[in-house]
C-alpha positions in Angstrom: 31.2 7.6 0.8 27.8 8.7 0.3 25.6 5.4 0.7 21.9 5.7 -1.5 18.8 4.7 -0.1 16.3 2.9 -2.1 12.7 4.2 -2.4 11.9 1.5 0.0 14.2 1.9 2.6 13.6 5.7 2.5 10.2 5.0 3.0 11.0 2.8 5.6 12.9 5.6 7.5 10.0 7.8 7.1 8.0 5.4 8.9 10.0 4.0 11.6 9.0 0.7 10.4 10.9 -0.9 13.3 8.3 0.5 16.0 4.9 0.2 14.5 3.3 -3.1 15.3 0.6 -3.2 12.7 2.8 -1.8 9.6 2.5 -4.8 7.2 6.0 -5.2 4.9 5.3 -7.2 2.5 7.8 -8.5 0.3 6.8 -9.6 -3.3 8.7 -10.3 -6.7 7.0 -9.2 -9.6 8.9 -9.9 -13.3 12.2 -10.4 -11.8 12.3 -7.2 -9.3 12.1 -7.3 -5.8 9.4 -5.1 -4.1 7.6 -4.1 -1.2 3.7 -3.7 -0.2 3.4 -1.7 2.8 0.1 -1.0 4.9 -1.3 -1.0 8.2 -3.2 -4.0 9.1 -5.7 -2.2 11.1 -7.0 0.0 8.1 -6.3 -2.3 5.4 -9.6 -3.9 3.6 -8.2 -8.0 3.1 -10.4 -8.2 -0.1 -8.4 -5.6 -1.9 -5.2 -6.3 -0.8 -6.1 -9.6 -2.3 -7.4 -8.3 -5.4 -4.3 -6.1 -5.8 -2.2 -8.3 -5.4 -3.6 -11.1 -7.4 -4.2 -8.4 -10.4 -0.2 -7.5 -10.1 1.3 -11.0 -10.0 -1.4 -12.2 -12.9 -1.6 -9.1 -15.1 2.2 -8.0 -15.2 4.2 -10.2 -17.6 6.3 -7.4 -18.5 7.6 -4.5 -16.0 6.5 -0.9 -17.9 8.9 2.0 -17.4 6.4 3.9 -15.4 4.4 2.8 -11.8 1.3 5.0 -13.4 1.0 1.9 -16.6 0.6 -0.4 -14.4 -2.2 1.3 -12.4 -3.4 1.6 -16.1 -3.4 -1.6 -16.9 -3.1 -3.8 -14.0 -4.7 -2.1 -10.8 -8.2 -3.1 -10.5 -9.0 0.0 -8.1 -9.5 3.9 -8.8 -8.2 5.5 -6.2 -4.5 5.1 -7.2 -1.8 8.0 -6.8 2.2 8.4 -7.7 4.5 10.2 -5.3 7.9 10.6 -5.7 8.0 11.9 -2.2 8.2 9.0 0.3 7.4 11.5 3.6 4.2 12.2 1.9 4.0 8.0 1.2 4.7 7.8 4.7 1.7 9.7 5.9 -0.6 8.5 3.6 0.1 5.0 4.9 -0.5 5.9 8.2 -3.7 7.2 7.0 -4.6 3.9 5.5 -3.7 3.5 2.2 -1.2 1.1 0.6 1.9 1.3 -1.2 4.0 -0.5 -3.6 7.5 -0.2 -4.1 9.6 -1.9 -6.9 13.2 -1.9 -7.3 14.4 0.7 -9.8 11.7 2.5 -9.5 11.9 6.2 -7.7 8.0 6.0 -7.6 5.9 5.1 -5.0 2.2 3.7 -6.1 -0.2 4.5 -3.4 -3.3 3.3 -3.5 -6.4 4.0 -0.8 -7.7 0.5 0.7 -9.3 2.3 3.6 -12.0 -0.1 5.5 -13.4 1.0 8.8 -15.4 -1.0 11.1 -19.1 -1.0 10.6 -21.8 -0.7 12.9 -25.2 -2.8 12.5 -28.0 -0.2 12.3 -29.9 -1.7 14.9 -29.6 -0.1 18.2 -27.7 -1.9 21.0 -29.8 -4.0 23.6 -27.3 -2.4 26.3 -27.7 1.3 25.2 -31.5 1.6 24.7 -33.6 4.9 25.8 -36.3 4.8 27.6 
């Protein structure tokens, strides 16, 4: 018997969640169905994970039949994209964007939450030139 794979646990395959330290699984249950947010730590910006996720669990009473309404209507961020294909979800996570996974739903929401480290613009006492 043939056993199917949820978006999720494709995903997951994709990944090889199990040996990436920083790969943050997050579960979360949004109008009754069970999903996943899934991002590296090291890339991921805090302030718009927490804005995500505060839009989606406070703008969502009602789950639409497509992920792209709810980056209509709930997602308070442009840089939002819909792939059905969860190798390229895979690599785009490892890139540094985030994704959300909902049960019944084939689509994968990725959205980019890039944040590198910044550098002060002053110059470094230890790497002055003479």
């Amino acid at each position: 018997m043939e056993q199917i794979l949820s978006t999720q646990e494709k995903l997951e395959q994709f990944l090889s969640a199990d040996t990436i330290f920083d790969l943050k699984l997050r579960p979360l249950l949004l109008c009754g169905k069970s999903g996943t947010f899934t991002y590296l730590i090291e890339f991921a910006d805090s302030i718009s994970i927490e804005s995500i996720l505060s839009a989606l669990m406070h703008s969502v009473t009602t789950l639409p039949s497509t992920l792209r309404e709810i980056t209509e209507t709930a997602i308070p961020f442009g840089s939002c994209e819909i792939s059905l294909d969860p190798a390229y979800a895979a690599s785009e996570i490892l890139r540094g964007s985030a994704a959300l996974t909902l049960e019944g739903y084939d689509e994968i929401l990725l959205m980019d939450i890039r944040s590198f480290p910044m550098r002060s613009p002053e110059e470094p006492d230890q790497d002055r030139t003479l």
